[in-house]
C-alpha positions as semicolon CSV with decimal commas, in nm:
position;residue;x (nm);y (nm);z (nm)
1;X;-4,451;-2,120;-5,580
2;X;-4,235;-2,434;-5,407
3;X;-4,431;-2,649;-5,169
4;X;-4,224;-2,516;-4,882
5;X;-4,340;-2,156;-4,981
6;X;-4,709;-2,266;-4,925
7;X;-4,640;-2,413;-4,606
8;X;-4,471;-2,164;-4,462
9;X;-4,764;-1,867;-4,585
10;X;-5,033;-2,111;-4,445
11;X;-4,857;-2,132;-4,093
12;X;-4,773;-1,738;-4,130
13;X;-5,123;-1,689;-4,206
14;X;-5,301;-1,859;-3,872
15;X;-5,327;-1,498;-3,630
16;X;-5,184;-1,574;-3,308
17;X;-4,989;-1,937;-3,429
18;X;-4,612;-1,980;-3,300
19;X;-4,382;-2,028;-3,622
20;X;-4,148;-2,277;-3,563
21;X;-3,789;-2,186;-3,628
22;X;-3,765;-2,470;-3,860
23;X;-4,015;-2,293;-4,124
24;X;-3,840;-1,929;-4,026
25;X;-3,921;-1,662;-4,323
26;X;-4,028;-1,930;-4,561
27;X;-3,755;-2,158;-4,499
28;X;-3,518;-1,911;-4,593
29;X;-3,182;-2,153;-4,420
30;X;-3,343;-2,460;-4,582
31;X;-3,259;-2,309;-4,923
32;X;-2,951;-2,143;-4,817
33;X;-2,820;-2,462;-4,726
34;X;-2,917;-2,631;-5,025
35;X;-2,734;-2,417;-5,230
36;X;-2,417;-2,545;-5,031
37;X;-2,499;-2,858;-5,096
38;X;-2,558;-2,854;-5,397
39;X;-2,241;-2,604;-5,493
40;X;-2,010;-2,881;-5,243
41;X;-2,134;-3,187;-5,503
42;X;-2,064;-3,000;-5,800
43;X;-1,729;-2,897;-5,670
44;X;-1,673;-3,262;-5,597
45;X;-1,771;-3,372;-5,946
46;X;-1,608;-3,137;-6,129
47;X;-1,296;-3,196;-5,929
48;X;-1,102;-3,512;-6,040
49;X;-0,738;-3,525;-5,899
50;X;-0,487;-3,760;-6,004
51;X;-0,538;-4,083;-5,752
52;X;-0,850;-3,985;-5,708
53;X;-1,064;-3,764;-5,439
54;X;-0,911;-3,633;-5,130
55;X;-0,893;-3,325;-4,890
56;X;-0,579;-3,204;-4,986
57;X;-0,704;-3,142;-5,414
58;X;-0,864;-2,763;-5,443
59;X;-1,173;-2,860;-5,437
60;X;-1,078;-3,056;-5,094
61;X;-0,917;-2,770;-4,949
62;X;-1,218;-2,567;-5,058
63;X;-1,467;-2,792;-4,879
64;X;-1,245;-2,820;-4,597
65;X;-1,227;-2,429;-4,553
66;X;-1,631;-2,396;-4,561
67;X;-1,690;-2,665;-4,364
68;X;-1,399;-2,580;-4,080
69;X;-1,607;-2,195;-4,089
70;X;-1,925;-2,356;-4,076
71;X;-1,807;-2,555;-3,704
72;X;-1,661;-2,256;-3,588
73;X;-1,975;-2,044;-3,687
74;X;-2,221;-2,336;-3,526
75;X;-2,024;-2,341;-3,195
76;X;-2,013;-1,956;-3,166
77;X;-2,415;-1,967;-3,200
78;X;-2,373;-2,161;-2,863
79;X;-2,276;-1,901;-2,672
80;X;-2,511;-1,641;-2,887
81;X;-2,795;-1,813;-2,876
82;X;-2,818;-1,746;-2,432
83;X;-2,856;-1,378;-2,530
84;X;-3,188;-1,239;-2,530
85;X;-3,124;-0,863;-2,629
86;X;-3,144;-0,884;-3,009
87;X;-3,524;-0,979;-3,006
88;X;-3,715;-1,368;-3,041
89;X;-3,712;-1,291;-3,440
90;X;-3,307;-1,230;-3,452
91;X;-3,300;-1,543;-3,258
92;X;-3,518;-1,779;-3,437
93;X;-3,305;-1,658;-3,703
94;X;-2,980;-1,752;-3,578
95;X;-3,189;-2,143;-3,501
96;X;-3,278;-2,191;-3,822
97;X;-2,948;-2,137;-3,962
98;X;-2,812;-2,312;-3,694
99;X;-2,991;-2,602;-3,796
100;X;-2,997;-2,588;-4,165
101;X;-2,606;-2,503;-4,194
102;X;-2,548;-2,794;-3,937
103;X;-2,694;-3,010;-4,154
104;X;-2,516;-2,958;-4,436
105;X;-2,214;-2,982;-4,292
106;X;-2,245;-3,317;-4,319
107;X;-2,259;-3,315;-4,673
108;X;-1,957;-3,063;-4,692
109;X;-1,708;-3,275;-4,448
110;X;-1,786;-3,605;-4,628
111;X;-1,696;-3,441;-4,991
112;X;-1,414;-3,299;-4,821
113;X;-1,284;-3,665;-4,712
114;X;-1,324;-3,776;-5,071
115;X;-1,467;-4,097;-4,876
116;X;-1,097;-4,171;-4,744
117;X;-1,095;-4,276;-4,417
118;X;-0,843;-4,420;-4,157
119;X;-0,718;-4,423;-3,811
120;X;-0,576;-4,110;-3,754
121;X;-0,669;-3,748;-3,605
122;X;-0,858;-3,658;-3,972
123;X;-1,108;-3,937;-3,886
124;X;-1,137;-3,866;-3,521
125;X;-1,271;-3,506;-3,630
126;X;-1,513;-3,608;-3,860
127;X;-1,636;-3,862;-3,591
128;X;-1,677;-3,621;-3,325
129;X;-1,890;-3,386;-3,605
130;X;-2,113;-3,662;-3,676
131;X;-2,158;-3,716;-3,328
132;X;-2,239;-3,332;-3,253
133;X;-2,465;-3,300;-3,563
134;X;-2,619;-3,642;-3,449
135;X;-2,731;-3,531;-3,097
136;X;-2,799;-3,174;-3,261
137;X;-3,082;-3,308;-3,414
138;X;-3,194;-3,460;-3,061
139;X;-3,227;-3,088;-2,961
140;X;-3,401;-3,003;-3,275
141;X;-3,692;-3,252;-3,162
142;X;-3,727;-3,123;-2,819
143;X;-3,654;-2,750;-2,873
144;X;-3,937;-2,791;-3,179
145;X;-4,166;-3,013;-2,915
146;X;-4,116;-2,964;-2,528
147;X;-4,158;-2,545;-2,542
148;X;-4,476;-2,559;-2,674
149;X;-4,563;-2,818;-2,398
150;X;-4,401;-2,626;-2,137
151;X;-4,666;-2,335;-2,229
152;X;-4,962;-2,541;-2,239
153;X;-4,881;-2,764;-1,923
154;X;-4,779;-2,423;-1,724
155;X;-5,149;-2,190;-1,813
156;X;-4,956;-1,877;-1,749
157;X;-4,800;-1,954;-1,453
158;X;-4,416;-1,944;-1,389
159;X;-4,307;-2,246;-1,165
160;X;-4,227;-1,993;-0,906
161;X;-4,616;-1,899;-0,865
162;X;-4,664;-2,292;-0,899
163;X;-4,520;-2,321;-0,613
164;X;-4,632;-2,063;-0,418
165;X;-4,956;-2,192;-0,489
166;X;-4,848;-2,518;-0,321
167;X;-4,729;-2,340;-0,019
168;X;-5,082;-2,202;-0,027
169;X;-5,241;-2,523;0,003
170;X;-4,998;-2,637;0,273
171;X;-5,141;-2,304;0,496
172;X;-5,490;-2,431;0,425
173;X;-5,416;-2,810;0,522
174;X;-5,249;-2,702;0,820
175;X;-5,564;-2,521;0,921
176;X;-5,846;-2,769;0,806
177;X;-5,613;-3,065;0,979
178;X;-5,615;-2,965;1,341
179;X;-5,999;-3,101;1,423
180;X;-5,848;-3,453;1,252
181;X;-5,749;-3,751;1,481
182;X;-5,369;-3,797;1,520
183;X;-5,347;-4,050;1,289
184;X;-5,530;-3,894;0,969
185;X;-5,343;-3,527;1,076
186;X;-4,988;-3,715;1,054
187;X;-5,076;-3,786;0,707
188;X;-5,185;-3,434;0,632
189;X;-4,844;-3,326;0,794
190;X;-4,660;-3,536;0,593
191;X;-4,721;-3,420;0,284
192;X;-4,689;-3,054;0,432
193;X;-4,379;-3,136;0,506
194;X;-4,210;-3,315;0,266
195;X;-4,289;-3,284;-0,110
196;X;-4,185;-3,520;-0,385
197;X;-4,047;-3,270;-0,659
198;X;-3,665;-3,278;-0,779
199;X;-3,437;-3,548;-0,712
200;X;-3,201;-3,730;-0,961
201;X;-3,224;-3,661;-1,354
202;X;-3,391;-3,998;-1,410
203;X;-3,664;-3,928;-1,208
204;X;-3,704;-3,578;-1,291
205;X;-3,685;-3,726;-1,685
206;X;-3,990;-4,000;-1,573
207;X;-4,172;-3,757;-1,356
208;X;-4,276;-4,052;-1,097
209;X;-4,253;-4,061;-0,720
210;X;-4,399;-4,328;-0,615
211;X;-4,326;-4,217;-0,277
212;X;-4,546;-3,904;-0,265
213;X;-4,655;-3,806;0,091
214;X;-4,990;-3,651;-0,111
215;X;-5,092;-3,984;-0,270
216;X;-5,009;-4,144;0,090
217;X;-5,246;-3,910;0,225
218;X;-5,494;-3,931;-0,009
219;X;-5,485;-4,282;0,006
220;X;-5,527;-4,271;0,400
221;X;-5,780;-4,067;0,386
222;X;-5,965;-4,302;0,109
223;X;-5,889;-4,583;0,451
224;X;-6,078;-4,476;0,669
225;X;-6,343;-4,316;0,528
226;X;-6,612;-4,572;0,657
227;X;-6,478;-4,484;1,056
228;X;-6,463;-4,127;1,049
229;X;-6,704;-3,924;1,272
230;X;-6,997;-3,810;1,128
231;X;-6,919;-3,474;1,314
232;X;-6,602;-3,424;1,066
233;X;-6,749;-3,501;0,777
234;X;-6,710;-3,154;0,633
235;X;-6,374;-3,100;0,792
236;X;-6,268;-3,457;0,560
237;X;-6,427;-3,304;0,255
238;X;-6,246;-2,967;0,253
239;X;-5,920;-3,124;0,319
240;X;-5,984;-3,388;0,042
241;X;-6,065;-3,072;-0,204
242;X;-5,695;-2,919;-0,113
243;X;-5,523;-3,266;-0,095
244;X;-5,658;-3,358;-0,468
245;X;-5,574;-3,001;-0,559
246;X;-5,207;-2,994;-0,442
247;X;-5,143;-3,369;-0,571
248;X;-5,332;-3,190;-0,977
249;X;-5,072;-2,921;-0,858
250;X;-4,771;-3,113;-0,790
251;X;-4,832;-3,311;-1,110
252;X;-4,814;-2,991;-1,323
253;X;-4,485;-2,901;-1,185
254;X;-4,328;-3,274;-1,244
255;X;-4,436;-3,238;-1,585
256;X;-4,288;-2,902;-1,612
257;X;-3,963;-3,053;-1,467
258;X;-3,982;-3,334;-1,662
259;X;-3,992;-3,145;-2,041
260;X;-3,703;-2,882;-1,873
261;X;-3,484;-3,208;-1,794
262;X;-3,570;-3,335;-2,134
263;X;-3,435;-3,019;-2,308
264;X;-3,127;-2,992;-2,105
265;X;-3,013;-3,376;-2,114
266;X;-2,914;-3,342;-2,459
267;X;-2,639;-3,125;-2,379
268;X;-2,457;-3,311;-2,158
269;X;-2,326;-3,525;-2,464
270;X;-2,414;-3,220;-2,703
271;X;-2,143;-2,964;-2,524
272;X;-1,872;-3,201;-2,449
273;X;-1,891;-3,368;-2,799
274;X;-1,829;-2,986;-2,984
275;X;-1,549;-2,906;-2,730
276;X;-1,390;-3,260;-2,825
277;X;-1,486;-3,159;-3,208
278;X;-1,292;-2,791;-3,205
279;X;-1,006;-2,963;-3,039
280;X;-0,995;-3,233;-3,288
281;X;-1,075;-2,978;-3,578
282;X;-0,795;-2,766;-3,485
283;X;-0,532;-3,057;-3,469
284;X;-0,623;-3,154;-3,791
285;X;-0,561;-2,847;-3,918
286;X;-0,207;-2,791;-3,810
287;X;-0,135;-3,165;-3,900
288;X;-0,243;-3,065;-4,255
289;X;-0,086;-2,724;-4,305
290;X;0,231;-2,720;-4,041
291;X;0,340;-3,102;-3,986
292;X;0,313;-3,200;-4,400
């Protein structure tokens, strides 16, 4: 039995543990794509043209085939992958081999060069692949990190009930504040009213807000601790409760925020870069087969 075989029975084994998709049915698209690999050297090696390697010997024009399928194949799991209806298992499936096949591919394009590179509309596509496998892998470290945090930071709430449960807290702060001086209840209706979630991608990526109407209030009500009336005492320690609750609260949803935004800021180079690629792939082609 392979090391990768025991791995994979040991993490199949634990009841109730989350496979990863890189490890999916015993690395079934690990092997799969070694085979290619391995099948694209020995096709390279075997192949020796006159001149030397290039893409346009069999064996070049056999590389160039699979790997042209293989982008086309990749980029169509794009759009498959947002469907839902075939089941988590068909579509930890598709990821693996998504992964594993993209992989390769590097292995397959370079071959298919035969290591010949210049400035021209060949090199451009094999560029723009490198580029798409490159932030690929980006996604395979946050899709194989940030879900797993999403769960554990979330304890089976959505972010709608996170919410709602700060919308909750408001209600109660708007009650508990009306017995405060005007002062101390402006900076319980501050952070009622405003509340620092969103905002640009760079803070939704750091998850700080350094302008939080919560910590303001909290920090106000910290102030003037030592000159508040005896009488309100209780009033001040109820609304402390709900203000340290809502700021634990509004924490949980930055971080929530802040692994979505990590997730998502991939593609912004990740989608562009394979649109550029298939456009680039597909001049290549009819350079090689309709302007030669």
């Amino acid at each position: 039995m392979s090391v990768s075989d025991s791995v994979g029975e040991r993490l199949a084994a634990r009841p109730g543990q989350h496979v990863s998709f890189l490890v999916y049915n015993r690395y079934r698209y690990l092997k799969v794509a070694a085979i290619v690999g391995v099948i694209s050297i020995v096709l390279y090696l075997v192949d020796q043209p006159y001149g030397g390697a290039y893409g346009g010997s069999w064996a070049g024009y056999t590389l160039g085939t699979v790997g042209a399928l293989l982008i086309l194949w990749l980029t169509w799991f794009g759009y498959r992958k947002r469907r839902y209806d075939e089941g988590p298992g068909m579509l930890a499936s598709r990821l693996s081999a998504h992964v594993y096949l993209g992989l390769v591919l590097i292995i397959v394009a370079t071959l298919h060069t035969g290591f010949q590179f210049h400035w021209n509309v060949h090199t451009l596509a094999y560029v723009l692949m490198c580029i798409v496998i490159a932030s690929g892998i980006f996604g395979i470290v946050f899709y194989s990190r940030y879900p797993r945090m999403m769960t554990e930071n979330r304890r089976n709430m959505t972010r709608r009930q996170m919410l709602g449960a700060v919308v909750n807290l408001d209600d109660q702060l708007r009650r508990e504040a009306r017995p405060l001086d005007d002062r101390t209840a402006t900076l319980v209706e501050r952070c009622i009213e405003t509340h620092a979630l969103g905002g640009s991608v760079w803070r939704q990526l750091s998850g700080r807000y350094p302008d939080c109407s919560t910590t303001a209030a909290i920090a106000g009500f910290e102030a003037t601790e030592a000159d508040a009336p005896a009488e309100l005492e209780d009033v001040r320690r109820r609304i402390r409760v709900l203000l340290d609750q809502k700021a634990a609260l509004l924490e949980q949803i930055r971080r929530d925020m802040s692994y979505k935004a990590m997730m998502d800021v991939w593609l912004y180079a990740h989608v562009p870069f394979t649109f550029a690629l298939l456009a680039a792939l597909f001049a290549h082609i009819i350079s090689v087969f309709f302007l030669f």
